[in-house]
N, CA, C and O atoms as CSV, one atom per row, in Angstrom:
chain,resi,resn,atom,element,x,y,z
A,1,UNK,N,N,0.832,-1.197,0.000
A,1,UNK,CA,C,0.000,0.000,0.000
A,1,UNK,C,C,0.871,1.252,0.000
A,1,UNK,O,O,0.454,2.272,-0.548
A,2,UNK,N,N,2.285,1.209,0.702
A,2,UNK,CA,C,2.929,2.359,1.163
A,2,UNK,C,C,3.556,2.359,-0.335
A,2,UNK,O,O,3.388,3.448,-0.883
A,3,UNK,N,N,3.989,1.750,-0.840
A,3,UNK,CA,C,5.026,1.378,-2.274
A,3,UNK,C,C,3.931,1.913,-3.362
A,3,UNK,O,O,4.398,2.494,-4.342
A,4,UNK,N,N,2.523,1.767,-3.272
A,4,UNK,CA,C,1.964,2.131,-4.590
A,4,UNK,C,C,1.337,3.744,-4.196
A,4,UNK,O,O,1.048,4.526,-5.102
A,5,UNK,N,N,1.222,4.007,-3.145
A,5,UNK,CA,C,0.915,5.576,-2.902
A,5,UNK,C,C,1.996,6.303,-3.236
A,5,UNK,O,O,1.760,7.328,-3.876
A,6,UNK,N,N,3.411,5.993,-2.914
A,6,UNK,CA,C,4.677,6.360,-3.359
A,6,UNK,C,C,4.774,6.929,-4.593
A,6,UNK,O,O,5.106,8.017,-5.064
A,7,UNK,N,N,4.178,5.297,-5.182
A,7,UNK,CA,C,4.274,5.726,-7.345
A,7,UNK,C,C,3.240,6.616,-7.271
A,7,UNK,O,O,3.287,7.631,-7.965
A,8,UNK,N,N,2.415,6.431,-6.627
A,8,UNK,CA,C,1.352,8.018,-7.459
A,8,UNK,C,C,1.475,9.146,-7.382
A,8,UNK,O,O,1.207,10.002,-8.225
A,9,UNK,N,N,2.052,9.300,-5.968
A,9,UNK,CA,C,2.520,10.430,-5.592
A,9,UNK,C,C,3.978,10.984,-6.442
A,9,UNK,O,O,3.949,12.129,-6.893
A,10,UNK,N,N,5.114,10.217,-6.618
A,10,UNK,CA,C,5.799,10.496,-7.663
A,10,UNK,C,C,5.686,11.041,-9.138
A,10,UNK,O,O,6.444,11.834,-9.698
A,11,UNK,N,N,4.263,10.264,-9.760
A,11,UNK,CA,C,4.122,10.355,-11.026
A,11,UNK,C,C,3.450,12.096,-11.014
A,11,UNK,O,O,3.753,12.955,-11.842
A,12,UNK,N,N,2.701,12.238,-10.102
A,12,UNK,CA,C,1.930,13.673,-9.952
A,12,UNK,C,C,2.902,14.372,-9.479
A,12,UNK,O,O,2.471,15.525,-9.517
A,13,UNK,N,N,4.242,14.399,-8.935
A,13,UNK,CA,C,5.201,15.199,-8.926
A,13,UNK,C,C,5.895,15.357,-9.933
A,13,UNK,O,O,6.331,16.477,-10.203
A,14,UNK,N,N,6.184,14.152,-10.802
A,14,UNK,CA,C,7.158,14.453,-12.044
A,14,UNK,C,C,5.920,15.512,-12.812
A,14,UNK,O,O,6.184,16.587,-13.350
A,15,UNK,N,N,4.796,15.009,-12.721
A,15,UNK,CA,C,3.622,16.014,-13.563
A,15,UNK,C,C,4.227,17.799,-13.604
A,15,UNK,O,O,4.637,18.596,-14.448
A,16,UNK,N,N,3.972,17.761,-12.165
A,16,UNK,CA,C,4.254,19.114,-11.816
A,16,UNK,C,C,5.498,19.517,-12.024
A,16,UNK,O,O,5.670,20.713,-12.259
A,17,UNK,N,N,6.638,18.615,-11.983
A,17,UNK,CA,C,8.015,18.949,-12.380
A,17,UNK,C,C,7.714,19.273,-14.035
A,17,UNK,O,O,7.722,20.482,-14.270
A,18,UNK,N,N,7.550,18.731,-14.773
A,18,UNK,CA,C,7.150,19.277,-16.198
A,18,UNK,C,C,6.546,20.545,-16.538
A,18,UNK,O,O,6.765,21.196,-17.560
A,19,UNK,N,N,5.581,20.906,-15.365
A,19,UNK,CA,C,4.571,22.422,-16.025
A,19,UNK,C,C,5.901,23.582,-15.144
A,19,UNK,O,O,6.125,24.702,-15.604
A,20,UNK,N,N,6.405,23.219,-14.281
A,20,UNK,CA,C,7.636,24.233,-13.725
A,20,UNK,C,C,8.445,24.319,-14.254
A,20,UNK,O,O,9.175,23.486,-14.792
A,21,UNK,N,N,8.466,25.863,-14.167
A,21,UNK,CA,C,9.773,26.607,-14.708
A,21,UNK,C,C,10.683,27.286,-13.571
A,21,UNK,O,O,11.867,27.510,-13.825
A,22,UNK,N,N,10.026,27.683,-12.059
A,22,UNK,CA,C,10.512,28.519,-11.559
A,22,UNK,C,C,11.548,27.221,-10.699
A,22,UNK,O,O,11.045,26.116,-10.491
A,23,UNK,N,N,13.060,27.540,-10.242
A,23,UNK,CA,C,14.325,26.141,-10.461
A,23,UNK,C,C,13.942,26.104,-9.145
A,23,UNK,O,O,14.128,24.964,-8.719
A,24,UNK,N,N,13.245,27.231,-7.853
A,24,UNK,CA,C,13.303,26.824,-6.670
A,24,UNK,C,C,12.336,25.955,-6.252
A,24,UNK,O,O,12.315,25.295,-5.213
A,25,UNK,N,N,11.401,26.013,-7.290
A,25,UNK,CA,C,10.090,25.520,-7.175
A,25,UNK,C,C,10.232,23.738,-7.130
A,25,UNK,O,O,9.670,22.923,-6.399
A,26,UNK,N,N,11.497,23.505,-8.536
A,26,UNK,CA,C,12.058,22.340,-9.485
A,26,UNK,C,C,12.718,21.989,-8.353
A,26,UNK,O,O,12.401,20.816,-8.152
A,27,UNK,N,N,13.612,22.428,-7.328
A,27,UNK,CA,C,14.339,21.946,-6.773
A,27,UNK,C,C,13.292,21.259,-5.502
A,27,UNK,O,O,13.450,20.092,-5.145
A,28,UNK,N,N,12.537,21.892,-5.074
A,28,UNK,CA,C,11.839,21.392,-4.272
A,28,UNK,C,C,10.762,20.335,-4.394
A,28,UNK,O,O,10.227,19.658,-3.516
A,29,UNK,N,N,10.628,20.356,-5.356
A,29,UNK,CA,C,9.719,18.728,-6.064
A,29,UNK,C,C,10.862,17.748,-6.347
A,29,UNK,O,O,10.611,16.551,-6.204
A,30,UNK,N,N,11.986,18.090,-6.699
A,30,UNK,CA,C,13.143,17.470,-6.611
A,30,UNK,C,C,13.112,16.163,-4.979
A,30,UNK,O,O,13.135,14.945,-4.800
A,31,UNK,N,N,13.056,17.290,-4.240
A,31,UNK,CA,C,13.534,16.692,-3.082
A,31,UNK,C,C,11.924,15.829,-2.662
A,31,UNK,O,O,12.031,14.632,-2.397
A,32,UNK,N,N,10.597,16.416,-2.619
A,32,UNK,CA,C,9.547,15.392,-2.718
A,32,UNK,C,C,9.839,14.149,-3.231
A,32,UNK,O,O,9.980,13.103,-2.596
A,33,UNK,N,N,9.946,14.374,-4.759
A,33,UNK,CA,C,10.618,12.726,-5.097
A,33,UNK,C,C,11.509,12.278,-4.795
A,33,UNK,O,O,11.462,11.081,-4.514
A,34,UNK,N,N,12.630,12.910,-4.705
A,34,UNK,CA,C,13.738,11.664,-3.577
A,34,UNK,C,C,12.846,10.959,-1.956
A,34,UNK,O,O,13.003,9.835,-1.481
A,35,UNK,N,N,12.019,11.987,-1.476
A,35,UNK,CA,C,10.902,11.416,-0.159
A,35,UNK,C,C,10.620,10.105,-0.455
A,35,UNK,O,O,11.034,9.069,0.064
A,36,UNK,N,N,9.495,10.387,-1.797
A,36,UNK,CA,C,8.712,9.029,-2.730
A,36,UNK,C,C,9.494,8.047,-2.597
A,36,UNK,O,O,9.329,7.068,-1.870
A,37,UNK,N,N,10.746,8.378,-3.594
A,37,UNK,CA,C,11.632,7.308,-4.023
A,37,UNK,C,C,11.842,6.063,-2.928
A,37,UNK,O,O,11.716,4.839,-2.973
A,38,UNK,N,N,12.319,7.263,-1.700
A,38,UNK,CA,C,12.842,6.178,-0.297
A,38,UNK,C,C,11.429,6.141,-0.180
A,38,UNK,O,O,11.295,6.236,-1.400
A,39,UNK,N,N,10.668,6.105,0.082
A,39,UNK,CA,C,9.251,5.672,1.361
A,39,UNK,C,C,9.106,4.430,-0.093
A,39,UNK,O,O,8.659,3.395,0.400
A,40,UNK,N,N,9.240,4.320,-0.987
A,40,UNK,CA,C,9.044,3.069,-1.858
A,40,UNK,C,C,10.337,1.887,-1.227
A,40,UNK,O,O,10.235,0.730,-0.821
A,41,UNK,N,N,11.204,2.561,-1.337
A,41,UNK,CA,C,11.984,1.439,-1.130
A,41,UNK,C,C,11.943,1.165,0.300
A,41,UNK,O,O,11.928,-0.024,0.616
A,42,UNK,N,N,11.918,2.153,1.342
A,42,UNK,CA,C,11.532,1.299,2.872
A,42,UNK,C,C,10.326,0.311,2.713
A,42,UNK,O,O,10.146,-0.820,3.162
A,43,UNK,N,N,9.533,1.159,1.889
A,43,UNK,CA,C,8.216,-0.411,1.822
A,43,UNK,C,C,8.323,-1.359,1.626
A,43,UNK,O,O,7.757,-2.251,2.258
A,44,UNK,N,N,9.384,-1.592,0.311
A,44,UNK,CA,C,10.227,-3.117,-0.315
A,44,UNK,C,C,10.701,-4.032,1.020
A,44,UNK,O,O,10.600,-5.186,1.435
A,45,UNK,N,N,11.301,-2.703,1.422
A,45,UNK,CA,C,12.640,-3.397,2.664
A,45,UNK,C,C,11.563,-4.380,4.108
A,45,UNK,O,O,11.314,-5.544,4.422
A,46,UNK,N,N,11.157,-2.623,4.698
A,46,UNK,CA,C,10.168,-3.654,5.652
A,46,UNK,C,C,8.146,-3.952,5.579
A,46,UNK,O,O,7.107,-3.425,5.183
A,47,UNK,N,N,8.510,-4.789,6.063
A,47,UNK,CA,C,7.199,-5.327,6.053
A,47,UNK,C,C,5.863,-4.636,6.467
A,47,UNK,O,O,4.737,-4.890,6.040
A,48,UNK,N,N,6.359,-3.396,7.705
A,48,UNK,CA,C,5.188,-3.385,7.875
A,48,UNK,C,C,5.341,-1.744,8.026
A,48,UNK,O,O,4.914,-1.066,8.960
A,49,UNK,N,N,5.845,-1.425,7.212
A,49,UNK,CA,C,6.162,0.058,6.931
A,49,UNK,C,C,5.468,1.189,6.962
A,49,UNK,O,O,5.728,2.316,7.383
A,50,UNK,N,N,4.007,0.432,6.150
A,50,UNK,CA,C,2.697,1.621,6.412
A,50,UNK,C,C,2.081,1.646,7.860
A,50,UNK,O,O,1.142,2.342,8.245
A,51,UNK,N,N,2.597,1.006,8.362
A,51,UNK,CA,C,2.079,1.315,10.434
A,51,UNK,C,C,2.713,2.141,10.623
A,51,UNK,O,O,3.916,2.196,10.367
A,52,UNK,N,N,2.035,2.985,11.122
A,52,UNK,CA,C,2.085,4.458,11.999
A,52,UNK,C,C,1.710,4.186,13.332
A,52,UNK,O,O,0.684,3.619,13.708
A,53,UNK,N,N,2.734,4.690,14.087
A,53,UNK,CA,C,2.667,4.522,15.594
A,53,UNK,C,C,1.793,5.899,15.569
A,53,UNK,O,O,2.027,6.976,15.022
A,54,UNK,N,N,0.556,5.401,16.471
A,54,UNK,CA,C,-0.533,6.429,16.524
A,54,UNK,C,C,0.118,6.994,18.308
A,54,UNK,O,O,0.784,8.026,18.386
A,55,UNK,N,N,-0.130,6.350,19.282
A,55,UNK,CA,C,0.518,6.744,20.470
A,55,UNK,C,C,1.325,5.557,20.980
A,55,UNK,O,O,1.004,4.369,20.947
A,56,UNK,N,N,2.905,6.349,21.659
A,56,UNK,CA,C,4.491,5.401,22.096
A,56,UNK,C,C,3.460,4.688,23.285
A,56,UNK,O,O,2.601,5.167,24.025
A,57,UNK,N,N,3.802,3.804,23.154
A,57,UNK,CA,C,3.712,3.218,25.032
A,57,UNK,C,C,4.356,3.864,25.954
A,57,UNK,O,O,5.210,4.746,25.861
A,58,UNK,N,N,3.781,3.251,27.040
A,58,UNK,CA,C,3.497,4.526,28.407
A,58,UNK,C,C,2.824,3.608,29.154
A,58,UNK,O,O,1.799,2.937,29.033
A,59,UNK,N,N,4.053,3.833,30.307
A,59,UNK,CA,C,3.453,3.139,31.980
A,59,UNK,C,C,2.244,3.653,32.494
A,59,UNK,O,O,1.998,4.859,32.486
A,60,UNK,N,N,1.461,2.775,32.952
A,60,UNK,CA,C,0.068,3.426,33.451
A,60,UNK,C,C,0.474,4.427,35.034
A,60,UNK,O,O,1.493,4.381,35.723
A,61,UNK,N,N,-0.494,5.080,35.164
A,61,UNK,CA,C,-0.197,6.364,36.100
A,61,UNK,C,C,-0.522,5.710,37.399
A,61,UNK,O,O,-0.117,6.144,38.478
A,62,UNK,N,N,-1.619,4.150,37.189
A,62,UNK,CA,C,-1.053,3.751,39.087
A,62,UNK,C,C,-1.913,2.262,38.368
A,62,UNK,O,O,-2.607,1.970,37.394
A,63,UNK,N,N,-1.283,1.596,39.654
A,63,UNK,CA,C,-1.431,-0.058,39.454
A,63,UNK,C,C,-2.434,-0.642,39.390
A,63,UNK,O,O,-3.059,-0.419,40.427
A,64,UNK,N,N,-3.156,-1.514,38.517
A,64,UNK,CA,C,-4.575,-1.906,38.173
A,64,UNK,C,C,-4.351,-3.504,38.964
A,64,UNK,O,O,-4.685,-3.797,40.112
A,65,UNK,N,N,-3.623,-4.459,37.853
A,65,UNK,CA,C,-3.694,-5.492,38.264
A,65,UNK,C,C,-1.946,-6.268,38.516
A,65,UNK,O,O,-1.096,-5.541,38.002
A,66,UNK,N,N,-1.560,-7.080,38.941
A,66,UNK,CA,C,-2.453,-7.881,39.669
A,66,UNK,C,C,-2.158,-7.220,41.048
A,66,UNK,O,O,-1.156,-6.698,41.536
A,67,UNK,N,N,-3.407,-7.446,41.473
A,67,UNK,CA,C,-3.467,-6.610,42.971
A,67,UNK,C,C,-2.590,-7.954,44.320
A,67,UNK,O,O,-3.310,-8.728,44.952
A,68,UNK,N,N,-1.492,-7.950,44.445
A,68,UNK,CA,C,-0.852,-8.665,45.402
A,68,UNK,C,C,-1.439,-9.077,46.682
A,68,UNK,O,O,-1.587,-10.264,46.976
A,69,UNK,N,N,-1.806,-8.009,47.518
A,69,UNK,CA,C,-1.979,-8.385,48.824
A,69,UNK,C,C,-4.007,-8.791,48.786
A,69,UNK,O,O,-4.534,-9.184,49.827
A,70,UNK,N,N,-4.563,-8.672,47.938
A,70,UNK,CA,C,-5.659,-9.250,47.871
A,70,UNK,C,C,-5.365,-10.664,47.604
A,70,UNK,O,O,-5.644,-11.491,48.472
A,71,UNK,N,N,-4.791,-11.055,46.415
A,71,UNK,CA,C,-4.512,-11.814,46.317
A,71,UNK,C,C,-3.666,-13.141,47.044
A,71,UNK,O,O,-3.732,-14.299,46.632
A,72,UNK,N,N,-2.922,-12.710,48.132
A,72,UNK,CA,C,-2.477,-13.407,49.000
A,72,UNK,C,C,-2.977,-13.759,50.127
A,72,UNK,O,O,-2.762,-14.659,50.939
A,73,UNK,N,N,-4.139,-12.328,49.976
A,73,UNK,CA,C,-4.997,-12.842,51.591
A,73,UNK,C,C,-6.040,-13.546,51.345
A,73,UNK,O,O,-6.662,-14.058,52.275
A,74,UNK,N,N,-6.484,-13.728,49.838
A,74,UNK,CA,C,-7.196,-14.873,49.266
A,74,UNK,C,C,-6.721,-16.195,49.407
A,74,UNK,O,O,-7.347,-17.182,49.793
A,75,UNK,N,N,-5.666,-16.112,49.088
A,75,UNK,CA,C,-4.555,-17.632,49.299
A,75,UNK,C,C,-4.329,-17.921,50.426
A,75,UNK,O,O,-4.003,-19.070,50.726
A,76,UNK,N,N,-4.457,-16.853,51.409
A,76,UNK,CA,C,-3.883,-17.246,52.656
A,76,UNK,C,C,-5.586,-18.420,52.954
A,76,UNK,O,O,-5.506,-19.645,53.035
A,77,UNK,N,N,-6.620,-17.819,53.037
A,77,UNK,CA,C,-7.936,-17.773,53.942
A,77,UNK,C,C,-8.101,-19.129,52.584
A,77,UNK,O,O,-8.230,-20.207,53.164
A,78,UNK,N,N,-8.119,-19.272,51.404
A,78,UNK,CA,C,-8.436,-20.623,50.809
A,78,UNK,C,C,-7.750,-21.796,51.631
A,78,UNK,O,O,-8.369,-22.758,52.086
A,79,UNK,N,N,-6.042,-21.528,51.790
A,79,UNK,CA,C,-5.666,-22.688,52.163
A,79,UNK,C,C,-5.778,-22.858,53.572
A,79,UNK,O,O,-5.603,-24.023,53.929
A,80,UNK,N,N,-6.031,-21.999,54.522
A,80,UNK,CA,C,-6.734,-22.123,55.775
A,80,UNK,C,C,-7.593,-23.109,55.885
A,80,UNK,O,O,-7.403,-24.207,56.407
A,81,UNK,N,N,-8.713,-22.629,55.296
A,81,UNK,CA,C,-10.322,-23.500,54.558
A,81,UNK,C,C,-9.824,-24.680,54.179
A,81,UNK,O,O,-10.507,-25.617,54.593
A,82,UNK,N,N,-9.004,-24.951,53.624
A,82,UNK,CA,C,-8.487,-26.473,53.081
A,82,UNK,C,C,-7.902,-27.404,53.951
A,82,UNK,O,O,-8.215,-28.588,54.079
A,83,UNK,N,N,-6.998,-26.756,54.558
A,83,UNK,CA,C,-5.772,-27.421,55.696
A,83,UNK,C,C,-7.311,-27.824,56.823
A,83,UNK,O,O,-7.587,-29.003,57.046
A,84,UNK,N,N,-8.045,-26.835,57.338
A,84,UNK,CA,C,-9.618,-27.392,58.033
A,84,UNK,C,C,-10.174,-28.706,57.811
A,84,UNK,O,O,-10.307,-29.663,58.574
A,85,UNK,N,N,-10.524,-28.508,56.365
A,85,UNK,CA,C,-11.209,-29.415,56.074
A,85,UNK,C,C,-10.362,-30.963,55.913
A,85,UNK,O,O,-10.796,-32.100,56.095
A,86,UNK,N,N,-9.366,-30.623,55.612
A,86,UNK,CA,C,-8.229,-32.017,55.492
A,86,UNK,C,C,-8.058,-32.768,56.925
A,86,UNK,O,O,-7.843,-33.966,57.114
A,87,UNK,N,N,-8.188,-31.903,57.719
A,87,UNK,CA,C,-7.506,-31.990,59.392
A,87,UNK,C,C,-9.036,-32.965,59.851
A,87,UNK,O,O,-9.037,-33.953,60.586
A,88,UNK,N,N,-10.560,-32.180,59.003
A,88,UNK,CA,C,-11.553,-32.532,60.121
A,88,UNK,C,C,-11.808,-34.061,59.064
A,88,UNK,O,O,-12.623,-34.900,59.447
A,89,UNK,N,N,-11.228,-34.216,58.093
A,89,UNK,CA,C,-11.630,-35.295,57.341
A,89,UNK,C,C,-10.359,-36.658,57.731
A,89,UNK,O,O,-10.287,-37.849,57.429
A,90,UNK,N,N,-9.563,-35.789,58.478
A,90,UNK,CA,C,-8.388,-37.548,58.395
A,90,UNK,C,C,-8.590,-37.588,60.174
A,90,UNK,O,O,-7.820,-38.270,60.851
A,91,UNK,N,N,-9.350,-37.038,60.606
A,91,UNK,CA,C,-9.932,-36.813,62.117
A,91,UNK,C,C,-11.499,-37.850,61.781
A,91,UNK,O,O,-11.418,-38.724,62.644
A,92,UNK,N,N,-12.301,-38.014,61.275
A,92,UNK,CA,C,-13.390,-38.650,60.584
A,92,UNK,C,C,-12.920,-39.995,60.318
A,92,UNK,O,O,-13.379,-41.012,60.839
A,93,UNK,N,N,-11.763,-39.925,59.287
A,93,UNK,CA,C,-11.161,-41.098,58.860
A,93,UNK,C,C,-10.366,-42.206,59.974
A,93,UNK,O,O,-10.328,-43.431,59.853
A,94,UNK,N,N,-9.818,-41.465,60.964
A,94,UNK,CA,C,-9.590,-42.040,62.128
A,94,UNK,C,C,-10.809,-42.546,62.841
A,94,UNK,O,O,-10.901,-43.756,63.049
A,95,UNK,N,N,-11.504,-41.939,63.130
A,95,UNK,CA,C,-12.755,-42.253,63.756
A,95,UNK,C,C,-13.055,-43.467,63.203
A,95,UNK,O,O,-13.030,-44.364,64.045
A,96,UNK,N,N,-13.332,-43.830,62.084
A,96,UNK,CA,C,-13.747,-44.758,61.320
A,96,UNK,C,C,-13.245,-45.886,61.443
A,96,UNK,O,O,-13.994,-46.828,61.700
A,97,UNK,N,N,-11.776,-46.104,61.288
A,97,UNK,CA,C,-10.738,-46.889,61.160
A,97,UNK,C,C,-11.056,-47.585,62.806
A,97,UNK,O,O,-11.276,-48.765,63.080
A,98,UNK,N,N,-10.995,-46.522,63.634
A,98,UNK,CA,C,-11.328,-46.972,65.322
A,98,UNK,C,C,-12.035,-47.887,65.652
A,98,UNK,O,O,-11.787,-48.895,66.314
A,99,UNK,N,N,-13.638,-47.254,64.817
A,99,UNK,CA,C,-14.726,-48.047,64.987
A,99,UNK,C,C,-14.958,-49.521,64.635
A,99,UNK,O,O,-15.681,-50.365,65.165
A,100,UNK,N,N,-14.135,-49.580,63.591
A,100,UNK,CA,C,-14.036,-51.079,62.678
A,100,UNK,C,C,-13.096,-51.774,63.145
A,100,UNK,O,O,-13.533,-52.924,63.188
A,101,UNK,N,N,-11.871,-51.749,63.589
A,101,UNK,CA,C,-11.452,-51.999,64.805
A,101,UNK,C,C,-12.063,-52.628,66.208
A,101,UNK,O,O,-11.987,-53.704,66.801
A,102,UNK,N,N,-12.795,-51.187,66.428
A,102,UNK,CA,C,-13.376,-52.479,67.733
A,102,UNK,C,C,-14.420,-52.966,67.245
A,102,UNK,O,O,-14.943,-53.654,68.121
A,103,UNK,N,N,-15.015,-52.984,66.311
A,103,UNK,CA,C,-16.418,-53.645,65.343
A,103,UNK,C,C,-15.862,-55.268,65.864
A,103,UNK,O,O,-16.279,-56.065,66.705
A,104,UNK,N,N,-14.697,-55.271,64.881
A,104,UNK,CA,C,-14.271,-56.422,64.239
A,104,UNK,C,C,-13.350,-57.410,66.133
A,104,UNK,O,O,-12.972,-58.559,66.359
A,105,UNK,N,N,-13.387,-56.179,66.939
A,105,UNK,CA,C,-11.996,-56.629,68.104
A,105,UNK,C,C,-11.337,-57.352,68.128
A,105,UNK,O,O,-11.095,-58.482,68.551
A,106,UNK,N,N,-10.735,-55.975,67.174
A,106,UNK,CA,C,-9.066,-55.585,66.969
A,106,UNK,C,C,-8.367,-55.102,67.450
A,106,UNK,O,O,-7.233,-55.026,66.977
């Protein structure tokens, strides 16, 4: 896209280089088409040449994610909740084991 706007834009400069007579005028369409010339051949070269950086990147002005200490006091209070439930379930599982035991007196 950048390579064929180049040629058009060139060909409508050589245009205008033809109806000029005044040399400062000539010299300065001169230098337009040397512009053309290169913005054709950077197009050849890279790939993605017609991207225009619309706005640079830029650090945000304060911290969104990930929010740390929420997040850890989430982790903390899940594995709390877990280590509980593990403790009241091999506490159950004992119980059990007990019972069948003296079921069986063992």
């Amino acid at each position: 896209e950048a390579k064929r706007v180049a040629l058009t834009n060139r060909k409508y400069l050589e245009q205008q280089l033809d109806q000029t007579a005044d040399p400062f005028i000539k010299q300065k369409i001169y230098n337009l088409i040397a512009q053309q010339i290169e913005t054709s051949m950077m197009a050849e070269v890279k790939e993605n040449f017609a991207f225009k950086v619309i706005d640079p990147p830029k650090a945000p002005d304060r911290k969104l994610k990930p929010k740390r200490a929420q997040m850890a006091l989430i982790s903390l209070l899940a594995s709390l909740l877990i280590g509980i439930a593990i403790a009241f379930f091999l506490a159950y599982w004992e119980k059990l084991k007990d019972q069948d035991r003296s079921a069986y007196g063992g």
